[in-house]
Predicted model as a PDB file, atoms N, CA, C, CB and O in Angstrom, pLDDT in the B-factor column:
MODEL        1                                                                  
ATOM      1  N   UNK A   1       3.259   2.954 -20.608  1.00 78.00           N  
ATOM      2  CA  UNK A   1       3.456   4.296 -20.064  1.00 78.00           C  
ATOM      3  C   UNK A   1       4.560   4.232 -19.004  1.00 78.00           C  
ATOM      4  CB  UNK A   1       2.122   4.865 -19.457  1.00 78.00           C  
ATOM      5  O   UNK A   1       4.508   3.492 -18.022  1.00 78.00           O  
ATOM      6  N   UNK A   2       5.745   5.225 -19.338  1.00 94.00           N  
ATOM      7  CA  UNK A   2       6.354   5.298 -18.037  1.00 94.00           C  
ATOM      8  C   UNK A   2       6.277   5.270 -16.427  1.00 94.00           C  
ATOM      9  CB  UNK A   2       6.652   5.983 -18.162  1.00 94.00           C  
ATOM     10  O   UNK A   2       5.108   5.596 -16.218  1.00 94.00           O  
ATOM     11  N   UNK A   3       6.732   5.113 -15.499  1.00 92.00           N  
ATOM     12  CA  UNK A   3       6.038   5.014 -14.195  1.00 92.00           C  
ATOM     13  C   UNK A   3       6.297   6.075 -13.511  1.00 92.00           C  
ATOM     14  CB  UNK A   3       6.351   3.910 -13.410  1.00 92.00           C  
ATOM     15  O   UNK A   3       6.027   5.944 -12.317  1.00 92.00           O  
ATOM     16  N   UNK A   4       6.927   7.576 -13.960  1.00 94.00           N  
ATOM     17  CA  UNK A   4       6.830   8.015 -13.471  1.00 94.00           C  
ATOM     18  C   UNK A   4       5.914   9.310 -14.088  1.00 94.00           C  
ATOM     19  CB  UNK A   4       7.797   7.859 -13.021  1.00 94.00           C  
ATOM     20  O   UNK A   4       5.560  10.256 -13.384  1.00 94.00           O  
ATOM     21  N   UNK A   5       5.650   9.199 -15.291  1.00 95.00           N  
ATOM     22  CA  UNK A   5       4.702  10.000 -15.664  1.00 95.00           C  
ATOM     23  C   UNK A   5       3.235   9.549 -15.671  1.00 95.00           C  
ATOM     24  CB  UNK A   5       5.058  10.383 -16.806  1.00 95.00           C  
ATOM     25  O   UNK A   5       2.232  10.131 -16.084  1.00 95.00           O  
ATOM     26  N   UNK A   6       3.401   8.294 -15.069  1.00 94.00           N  
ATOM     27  CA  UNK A   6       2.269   7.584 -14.814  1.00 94.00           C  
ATOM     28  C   UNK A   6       1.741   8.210 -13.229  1.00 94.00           C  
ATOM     29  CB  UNK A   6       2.659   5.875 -14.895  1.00 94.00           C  
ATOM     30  O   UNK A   6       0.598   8.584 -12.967  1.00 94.00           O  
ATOM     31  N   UNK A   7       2.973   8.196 -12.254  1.00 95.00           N  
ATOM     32  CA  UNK A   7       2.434   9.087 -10.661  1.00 95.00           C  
ATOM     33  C   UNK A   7       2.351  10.617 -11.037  1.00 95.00           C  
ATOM     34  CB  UNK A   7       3.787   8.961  -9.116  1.00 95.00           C  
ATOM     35  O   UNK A   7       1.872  11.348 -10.170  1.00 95.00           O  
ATOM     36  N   UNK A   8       2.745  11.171 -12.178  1.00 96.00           N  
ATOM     37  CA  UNK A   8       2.275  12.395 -12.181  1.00 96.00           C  
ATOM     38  C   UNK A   8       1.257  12.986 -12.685  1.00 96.00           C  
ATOM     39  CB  UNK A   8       2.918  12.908 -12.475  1.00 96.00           C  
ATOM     40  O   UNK A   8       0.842  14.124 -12.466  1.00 96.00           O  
ATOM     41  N   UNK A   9       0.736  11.932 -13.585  1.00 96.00           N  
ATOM     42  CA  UNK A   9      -0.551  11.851 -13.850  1.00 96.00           C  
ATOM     43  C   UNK A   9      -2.046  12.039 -13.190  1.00 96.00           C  
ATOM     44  CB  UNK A   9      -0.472  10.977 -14.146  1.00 96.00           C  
ATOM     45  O   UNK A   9      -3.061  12.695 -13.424  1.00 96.00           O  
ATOM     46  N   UNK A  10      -1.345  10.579 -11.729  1.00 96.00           N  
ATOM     47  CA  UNK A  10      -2.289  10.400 -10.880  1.00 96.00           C  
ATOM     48  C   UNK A  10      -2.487  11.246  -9.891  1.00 96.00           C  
ATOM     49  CB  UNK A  10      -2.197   9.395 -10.447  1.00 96.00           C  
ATOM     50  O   UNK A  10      -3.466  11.460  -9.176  1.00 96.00           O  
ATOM     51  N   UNK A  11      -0.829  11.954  -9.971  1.00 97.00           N  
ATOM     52  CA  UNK A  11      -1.314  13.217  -8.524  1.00 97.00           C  
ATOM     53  C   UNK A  11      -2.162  14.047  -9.154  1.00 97.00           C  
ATOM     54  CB  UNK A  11       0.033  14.378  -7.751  1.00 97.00           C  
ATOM     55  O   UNK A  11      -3.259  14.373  -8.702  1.00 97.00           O  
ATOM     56  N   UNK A  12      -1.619  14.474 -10.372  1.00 97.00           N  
ATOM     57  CA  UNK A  12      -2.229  15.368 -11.233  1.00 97.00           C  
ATOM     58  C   UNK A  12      -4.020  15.621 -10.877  1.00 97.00           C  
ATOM     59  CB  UNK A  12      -1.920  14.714 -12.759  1.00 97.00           C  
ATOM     60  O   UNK A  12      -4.702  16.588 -10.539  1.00 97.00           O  
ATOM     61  N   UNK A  13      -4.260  14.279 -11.149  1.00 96.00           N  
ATOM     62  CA  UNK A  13      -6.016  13.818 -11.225  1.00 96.00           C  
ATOM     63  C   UNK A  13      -6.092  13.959  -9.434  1.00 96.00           C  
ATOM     64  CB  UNK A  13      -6.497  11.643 -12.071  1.00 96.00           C  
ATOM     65  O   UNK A  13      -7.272  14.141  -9.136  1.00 96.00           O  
ATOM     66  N   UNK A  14      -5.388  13.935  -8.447  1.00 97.00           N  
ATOM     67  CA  UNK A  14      -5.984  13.733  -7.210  1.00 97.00           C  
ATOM     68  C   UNK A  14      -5.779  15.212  -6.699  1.00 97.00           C  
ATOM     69  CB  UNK A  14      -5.308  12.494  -6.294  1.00 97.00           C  
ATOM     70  O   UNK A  14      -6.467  15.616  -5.761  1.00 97.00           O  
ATOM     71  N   UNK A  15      -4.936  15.944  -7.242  1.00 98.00           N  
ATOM     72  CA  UNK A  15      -5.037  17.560  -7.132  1.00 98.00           C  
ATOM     73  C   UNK A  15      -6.123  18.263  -7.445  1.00 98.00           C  
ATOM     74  CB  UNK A  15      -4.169  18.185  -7.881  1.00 98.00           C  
ATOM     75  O   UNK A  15      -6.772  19.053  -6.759  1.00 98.00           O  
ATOM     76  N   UNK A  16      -6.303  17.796  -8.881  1.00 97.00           N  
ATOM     77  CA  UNK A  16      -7.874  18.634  -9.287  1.00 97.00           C  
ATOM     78  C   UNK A  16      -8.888  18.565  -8.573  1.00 97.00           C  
ATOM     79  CB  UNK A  16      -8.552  18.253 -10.462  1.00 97.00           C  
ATOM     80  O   UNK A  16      -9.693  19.479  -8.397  1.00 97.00           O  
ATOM     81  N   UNK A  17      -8.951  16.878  -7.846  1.00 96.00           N  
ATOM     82  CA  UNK A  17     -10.263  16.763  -6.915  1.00 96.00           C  
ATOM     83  C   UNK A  17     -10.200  17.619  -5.911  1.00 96.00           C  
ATOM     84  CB  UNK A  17     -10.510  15.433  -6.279  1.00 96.00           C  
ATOM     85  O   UNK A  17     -11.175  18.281  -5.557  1.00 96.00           O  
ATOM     86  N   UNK A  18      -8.926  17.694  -5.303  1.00 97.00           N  
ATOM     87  CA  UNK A  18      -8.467  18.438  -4.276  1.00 97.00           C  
ATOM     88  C   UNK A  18      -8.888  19.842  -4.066  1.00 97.00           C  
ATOM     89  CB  UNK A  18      -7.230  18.409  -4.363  1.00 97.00           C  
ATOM     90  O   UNK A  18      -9.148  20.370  -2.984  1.00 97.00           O  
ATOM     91  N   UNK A  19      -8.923  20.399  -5.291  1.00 97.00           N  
ATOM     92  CA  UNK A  19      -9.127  22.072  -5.490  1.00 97.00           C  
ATOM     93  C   UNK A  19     -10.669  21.972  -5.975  1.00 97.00           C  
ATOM     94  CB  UNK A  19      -7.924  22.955  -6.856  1.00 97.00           C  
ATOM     95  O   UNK A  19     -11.217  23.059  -6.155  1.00 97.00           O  
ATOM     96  N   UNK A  20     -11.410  20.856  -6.200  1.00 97.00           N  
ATOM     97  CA  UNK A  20     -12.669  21.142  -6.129  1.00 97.00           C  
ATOM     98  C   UNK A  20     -13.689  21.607  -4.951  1.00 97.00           C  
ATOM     99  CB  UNK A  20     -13.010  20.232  -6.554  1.00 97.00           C  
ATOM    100  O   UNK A  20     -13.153  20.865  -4.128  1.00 97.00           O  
ATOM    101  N   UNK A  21     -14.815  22.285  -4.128  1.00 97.00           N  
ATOM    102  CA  UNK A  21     -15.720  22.289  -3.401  1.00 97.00           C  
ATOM    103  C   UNK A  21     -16.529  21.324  -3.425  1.00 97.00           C  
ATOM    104  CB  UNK A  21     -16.206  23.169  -3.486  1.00 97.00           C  
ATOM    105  O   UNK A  21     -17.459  21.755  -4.108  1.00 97.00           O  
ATOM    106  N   UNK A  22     -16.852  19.965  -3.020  1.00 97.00           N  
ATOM    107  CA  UNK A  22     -18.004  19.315  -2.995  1.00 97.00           C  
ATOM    108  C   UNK A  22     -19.008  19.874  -2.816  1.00 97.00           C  
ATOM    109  CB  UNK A  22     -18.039  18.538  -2.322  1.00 97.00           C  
ATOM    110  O   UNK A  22     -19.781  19.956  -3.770  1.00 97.00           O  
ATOM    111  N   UNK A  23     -19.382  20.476  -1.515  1.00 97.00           N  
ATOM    112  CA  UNK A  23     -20.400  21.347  -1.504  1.00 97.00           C  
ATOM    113  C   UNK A  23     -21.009  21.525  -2.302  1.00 97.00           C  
ATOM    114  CB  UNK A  23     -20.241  22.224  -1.270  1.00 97.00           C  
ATOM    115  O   UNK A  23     -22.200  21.215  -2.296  1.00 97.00           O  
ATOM    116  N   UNK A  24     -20.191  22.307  -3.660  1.00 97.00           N  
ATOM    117  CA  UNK A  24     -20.707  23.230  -4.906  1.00 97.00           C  
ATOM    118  C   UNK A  24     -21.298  21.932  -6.077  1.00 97.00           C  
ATOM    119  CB  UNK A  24     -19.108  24.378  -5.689  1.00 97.00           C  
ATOM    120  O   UNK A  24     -21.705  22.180  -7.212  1.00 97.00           O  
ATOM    121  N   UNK A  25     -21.229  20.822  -5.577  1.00 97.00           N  
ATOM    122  CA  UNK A  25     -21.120  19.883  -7.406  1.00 97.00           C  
ATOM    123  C   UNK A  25     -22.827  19.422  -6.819  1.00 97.00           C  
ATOM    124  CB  UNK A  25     -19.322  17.816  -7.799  1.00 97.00           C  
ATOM    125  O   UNK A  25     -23.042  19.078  -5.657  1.00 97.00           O  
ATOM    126  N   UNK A  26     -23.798  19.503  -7.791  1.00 98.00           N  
ATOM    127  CA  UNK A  26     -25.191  18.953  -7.417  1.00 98.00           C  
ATOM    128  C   UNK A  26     -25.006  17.433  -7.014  1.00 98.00           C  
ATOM    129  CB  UNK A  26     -26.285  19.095  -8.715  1.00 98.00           C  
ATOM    130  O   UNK A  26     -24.036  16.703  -7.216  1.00 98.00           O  
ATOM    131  N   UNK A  27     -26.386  17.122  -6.294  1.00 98.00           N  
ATOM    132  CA  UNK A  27     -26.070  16.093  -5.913  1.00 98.00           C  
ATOM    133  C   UNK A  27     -25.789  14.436  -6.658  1.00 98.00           C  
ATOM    134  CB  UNK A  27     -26.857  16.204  -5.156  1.00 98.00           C  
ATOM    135  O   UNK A  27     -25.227  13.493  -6.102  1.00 98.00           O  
ATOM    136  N   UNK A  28     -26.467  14.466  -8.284  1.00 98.00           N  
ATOM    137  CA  UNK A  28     -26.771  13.596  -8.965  1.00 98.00           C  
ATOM    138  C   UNK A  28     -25.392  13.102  -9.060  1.00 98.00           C  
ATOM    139  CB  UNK A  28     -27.541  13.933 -10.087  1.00 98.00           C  
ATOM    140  O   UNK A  28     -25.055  11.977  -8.693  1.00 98.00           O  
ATOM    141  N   UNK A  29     -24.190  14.450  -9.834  1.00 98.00           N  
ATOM    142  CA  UNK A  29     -23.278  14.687 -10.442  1.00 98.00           C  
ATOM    143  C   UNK A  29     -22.148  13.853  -8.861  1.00 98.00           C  
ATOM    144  CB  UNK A  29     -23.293  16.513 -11.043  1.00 98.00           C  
ATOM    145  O   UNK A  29     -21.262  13.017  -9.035  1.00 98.00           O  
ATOM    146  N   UNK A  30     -22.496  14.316  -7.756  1.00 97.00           N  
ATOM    147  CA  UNK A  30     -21.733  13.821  -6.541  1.00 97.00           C  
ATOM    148  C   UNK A  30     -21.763  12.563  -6.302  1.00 97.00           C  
ATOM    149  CB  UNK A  30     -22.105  14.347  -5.412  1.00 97.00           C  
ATOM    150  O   UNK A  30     -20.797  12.074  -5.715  1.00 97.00           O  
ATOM    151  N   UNK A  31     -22.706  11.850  -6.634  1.00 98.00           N  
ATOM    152  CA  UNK A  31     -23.302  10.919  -6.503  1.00 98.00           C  
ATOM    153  C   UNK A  31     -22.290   9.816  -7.776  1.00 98.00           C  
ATOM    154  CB  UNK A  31     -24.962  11.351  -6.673  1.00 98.00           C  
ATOM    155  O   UNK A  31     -21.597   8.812  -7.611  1.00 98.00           O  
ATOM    156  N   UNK A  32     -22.632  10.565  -8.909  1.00 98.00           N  
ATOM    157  CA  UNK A  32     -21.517   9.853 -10.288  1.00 98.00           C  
ATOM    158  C   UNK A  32     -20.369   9.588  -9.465  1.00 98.00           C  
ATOM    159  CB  UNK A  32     -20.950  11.050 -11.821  1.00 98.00           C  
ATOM    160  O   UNK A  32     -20.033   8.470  -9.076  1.00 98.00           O  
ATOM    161  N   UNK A  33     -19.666  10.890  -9.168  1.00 97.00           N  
ATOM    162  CA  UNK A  33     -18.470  10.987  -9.075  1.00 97.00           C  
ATOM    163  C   UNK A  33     -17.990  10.000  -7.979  1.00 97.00           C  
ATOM    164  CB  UNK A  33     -18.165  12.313  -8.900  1.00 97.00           C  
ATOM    165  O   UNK A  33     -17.258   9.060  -8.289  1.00 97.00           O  
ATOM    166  N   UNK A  34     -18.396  10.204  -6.699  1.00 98.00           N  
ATOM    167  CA  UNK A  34     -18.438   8.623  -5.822  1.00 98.00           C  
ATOM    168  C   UNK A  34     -18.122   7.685  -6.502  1.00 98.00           C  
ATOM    169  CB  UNK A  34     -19.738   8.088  -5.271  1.00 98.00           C  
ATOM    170  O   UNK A  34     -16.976   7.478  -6.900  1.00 98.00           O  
ATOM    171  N   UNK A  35     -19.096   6.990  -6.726  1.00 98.00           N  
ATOM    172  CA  UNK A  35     -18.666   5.938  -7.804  1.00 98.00           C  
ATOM    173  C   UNK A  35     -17.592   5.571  -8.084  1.00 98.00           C  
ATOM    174  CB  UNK A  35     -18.944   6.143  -8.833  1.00 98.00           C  
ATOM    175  O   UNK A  35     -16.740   4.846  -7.570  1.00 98.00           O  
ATOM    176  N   UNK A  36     -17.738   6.362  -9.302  1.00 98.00           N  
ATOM    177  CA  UNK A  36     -16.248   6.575  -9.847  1.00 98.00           C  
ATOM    178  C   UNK A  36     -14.957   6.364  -9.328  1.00 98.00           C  
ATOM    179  CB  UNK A  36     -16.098   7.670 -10.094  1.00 98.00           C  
ATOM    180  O   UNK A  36     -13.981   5.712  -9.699  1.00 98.00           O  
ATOM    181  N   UNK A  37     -15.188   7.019  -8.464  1.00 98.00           N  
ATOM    182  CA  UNK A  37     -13.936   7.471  -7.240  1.00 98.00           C  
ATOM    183  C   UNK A  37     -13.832   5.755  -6.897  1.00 98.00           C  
ATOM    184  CB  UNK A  37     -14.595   8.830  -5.451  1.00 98.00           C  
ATOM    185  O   UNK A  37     -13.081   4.849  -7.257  1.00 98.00           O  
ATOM    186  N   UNK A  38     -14.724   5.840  -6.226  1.00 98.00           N  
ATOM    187  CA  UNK A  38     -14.723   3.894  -5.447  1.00 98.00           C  
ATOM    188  C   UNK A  38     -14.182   3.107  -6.391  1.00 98.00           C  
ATOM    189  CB  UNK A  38     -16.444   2.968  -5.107  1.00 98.00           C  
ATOM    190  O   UNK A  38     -13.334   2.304  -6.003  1.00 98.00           O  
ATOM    191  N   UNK A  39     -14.501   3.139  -7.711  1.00 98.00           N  
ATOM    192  CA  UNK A  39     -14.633   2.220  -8.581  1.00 98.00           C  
ATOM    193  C   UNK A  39     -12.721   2.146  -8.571  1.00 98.00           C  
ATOM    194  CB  UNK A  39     -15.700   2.706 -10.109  1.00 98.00           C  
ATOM    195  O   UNK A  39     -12.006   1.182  -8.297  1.00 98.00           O  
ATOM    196  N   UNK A  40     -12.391   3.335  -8.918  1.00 97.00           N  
ATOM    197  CA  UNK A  40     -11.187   3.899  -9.346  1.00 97.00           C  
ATOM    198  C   UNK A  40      -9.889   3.453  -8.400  1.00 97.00           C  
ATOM    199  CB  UNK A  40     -11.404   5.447  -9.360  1.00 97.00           C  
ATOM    200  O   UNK A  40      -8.820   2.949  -8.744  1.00 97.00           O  
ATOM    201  N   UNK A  41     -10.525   3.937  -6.692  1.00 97.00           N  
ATOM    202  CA  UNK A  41      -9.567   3.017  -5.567  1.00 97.00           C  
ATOM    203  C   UNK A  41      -9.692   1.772  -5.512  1.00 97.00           C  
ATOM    204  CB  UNK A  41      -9.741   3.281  -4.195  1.00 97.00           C  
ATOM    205  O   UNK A  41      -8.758   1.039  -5.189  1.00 97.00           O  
ATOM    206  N   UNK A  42     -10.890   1.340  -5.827  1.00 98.00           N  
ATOM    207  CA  UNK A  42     -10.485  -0.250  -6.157  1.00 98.00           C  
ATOM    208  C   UNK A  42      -9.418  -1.245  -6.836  1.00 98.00           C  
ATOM    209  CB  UNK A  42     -11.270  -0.569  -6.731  1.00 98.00           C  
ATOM    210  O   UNK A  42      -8.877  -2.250  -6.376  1.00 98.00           O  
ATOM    211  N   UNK A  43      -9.249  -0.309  -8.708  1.00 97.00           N  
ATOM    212  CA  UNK A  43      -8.384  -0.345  -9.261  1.00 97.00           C  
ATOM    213  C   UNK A  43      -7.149  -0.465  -7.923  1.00 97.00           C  
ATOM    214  CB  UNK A  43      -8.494   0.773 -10.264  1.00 97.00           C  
ATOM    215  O   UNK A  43      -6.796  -1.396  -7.199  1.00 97.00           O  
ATOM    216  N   UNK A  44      -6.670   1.232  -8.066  1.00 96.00           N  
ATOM    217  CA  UNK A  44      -5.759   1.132  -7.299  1.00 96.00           C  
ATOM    218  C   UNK A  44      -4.990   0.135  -6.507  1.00 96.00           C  
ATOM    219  CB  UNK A  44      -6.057   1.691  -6.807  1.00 96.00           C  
ATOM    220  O   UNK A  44      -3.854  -0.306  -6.678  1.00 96.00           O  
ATOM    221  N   UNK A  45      -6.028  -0.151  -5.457  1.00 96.00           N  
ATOM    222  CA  UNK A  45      -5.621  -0.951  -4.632  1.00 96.00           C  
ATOM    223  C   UNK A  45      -5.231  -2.676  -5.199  1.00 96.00           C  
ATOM    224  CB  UNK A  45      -6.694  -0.794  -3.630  1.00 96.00           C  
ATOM    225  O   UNK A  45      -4.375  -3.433  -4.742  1.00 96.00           O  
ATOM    226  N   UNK A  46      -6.181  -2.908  -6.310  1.00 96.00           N  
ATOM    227  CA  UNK A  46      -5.696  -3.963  -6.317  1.00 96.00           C  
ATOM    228  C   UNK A  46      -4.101  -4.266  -6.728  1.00 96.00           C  
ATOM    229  CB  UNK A  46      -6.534  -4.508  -6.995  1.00 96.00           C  
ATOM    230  O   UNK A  46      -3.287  -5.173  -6.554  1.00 96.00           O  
ATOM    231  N   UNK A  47      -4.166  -2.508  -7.602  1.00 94.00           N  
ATOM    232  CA  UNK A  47      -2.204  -3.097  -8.285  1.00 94.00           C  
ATOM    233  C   UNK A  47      -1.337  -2.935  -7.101  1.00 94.00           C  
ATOM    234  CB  UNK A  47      -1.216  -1.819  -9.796  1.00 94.00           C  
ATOM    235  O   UNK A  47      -0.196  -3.381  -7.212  1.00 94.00           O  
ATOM    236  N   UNK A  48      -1.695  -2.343  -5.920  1.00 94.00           N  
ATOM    237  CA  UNK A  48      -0.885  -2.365  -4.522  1.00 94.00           C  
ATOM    238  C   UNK A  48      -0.717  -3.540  -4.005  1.00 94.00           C  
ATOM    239  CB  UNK A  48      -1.466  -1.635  -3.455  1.00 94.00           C  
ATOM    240  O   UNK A  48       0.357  -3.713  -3.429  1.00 94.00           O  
ATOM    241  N   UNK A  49      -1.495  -4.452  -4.037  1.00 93.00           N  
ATOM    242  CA  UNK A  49      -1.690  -5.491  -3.641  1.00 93.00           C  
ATOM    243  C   UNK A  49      -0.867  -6.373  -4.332  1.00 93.00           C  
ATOM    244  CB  UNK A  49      -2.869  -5.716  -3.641  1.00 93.00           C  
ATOM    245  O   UNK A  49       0.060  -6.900  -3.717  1.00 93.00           O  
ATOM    246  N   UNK A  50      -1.128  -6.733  -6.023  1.00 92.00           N  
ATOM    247  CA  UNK A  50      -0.074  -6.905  -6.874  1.00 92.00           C  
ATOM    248  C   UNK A  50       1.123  -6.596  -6.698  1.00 92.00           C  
ATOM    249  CB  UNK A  50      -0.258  -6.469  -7.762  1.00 92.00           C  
ATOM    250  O   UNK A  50       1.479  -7.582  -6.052  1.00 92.00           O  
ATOM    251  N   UNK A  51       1.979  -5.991  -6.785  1.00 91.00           N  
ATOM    252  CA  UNK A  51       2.869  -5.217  -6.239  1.00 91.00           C  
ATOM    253  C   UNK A  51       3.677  -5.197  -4.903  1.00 91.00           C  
ATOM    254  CB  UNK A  51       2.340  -4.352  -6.297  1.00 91.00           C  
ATOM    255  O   UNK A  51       4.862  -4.886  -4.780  1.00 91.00           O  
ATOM    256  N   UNK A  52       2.663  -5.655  -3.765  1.00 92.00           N  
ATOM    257  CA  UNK A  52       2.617  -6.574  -2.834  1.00 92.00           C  
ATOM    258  C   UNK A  52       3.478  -7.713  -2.067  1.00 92.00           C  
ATOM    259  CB  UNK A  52       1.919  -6.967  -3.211  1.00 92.00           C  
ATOM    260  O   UNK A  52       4.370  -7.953  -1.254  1.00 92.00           O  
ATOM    261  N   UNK A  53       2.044  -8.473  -3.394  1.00 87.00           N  
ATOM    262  CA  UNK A  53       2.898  -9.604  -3.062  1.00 87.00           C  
ATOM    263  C   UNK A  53       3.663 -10.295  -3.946  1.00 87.00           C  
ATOM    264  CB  UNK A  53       2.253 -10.460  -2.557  1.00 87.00           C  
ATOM    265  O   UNK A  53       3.607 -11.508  -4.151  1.00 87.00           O  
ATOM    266  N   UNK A  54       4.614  -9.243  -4.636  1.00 86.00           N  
ATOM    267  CA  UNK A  54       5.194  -9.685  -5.538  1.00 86.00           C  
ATOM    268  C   UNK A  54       6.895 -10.407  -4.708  1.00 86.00           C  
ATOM    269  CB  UNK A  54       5.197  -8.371  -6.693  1.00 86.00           C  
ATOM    270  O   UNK A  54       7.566  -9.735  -3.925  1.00 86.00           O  
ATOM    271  N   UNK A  55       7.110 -11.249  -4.960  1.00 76.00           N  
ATOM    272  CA  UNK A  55       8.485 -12.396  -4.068  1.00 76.00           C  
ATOM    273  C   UNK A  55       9.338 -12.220  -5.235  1.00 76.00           C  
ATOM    274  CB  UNK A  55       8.116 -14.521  -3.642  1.00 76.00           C  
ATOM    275  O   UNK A  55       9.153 -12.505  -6.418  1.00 76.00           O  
ATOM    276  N   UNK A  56      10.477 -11.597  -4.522  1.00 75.00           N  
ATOM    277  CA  UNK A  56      12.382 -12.372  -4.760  1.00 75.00           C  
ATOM    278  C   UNK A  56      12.595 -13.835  -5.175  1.00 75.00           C  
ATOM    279  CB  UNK A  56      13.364 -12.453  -3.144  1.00 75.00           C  
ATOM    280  O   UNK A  56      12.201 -14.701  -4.393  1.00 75.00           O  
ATOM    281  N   UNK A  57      13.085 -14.139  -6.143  1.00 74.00           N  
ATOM    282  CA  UNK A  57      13.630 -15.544  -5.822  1.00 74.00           C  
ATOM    283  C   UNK A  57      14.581 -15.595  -4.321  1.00 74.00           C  
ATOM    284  CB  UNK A  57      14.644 -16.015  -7.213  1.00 74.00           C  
ATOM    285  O   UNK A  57      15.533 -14.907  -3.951  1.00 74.00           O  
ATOM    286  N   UNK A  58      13.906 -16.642  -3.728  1.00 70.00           N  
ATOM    287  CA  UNK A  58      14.900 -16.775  -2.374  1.00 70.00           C  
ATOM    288  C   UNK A  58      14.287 -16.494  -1.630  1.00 70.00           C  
ATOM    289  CB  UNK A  58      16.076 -16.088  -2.123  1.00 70.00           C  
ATOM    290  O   UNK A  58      14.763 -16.948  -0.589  1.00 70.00           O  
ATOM    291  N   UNK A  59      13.050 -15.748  -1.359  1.00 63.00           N  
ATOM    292  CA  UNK A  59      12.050 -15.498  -0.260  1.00 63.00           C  
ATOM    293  C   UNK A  59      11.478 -16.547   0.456  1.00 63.00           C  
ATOM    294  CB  UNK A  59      11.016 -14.841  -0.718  1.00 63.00           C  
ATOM    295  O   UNK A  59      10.664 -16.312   1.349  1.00 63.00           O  
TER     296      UNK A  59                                                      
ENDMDL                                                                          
END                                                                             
C-alpha cells in the first residue's frame, strides 16, 4: 500500500472516532473498543519505533 494513502486512511479511521460521543456507545461495546484501540496503538507504536531506529550507513 502506498504511504500516503496509507496516512489517509489512518486519519480517516482517527476522524470517525473523533466525531463519535463515547458517552452514547454502551458500556460492553466501550469496553471492545478500548481494547482495540490499545491493541491498535501498540501496533502503531511499534512501527515508530522501527522507523526509529532505523541508521544511515555512516551513523
Amino acid at each position: 500500500m502506498e504511504w500516503g494513502h496509507a496516512m489517509r486512511e489512518l486519519s480517516t479511521a482517527i476522524d470517525h472516532l473523533a466525531a463519535e460521543d463515547p458517552s452514547e456507545i454502551p458500556h460492553l461495546q466501550l469496553t471492545q473498543q478500548l481494547i482495540e484501540l490499545h491493541w491498535q496503538m501498540a501496533r502503531l507504536q511499534a512501527q515508530i519505533a522501527r522507523r526509529t531506529s532505523v541508521r544511515t550507513p555512516g551513523d
